[in-house]
N, C-alpha and C positions, 0 to 999 in steps of 0.2 A: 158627158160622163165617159170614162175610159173605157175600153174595151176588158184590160186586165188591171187590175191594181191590188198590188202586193207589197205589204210592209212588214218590215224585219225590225224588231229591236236589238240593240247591240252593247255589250258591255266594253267597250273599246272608250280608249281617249281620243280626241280628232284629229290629230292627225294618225295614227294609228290606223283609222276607220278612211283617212283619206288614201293614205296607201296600198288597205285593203281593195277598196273601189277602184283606184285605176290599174293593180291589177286585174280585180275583174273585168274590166271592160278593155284590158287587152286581149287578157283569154277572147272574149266575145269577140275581138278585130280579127284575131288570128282561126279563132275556129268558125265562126259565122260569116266570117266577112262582112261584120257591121261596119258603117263610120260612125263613131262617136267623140263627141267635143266635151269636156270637161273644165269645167269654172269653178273656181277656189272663193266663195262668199268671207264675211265675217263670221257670221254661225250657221249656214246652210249653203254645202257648195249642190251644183247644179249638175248634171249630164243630158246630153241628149243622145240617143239613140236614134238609129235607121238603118234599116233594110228593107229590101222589095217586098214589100204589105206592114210592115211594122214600123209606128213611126211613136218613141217614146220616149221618157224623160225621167231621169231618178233625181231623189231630194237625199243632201245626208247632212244631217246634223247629229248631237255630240249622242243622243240616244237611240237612232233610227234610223235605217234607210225607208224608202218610197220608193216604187218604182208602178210608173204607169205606162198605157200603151195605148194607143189608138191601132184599130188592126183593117187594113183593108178589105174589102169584100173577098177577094180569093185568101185570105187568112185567118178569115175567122172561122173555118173547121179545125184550123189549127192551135186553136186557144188553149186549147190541153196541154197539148207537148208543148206551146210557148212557155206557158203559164210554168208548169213543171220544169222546166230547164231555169228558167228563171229566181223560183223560188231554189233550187238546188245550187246555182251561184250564190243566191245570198247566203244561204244556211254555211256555205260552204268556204265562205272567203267572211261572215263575220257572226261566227259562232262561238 
């Protein structure tokens, strides 16, 4: 079971909601300095996340993202402000 898991619904078409997402997760390379890797499915593309103690995965298809997290031991007093920075990209790139 995940650490964090956070789902957003979204009124977007797919690719719409595919653009929205890998903006987001450049924001995230450029200001976190995450790596993340991004795959285009038929109805569910994929992301993976990482950084030092966070290591996660978002789901998107044409109604919803997903977004989970495994959190290391030195990160999991950090689940709050993950969690909340997390949730405020979604809200924020597909509202």
């Amino acid at each position: 079971m995940p650490d964090i898991r956070i789902e957003k619904r979204h009124n977007l078409d797919l690719q719409t909601a595919r653009s929205q997402a890998k903006k987001w997760l450049e924001e995230a390379k450029m200001q976190f300095g995450v790596n993340a890797v991004y795959h285009e499915g038929v109805d569910t593309d994929t992301a993976t996340v990482n950084t030092s103690g966070v290591d996660g995965r978002a789901f998107l298809d044409a109604d919803k993202v997903i977004f989970e997290a495994d959190l290391a031991f030195l990160a999991k007093p950090l689940k709050g402000v993950i969690s909340s920075g997390i949730q405020e990209g979604l809200d924020r790139y597909f509202a």
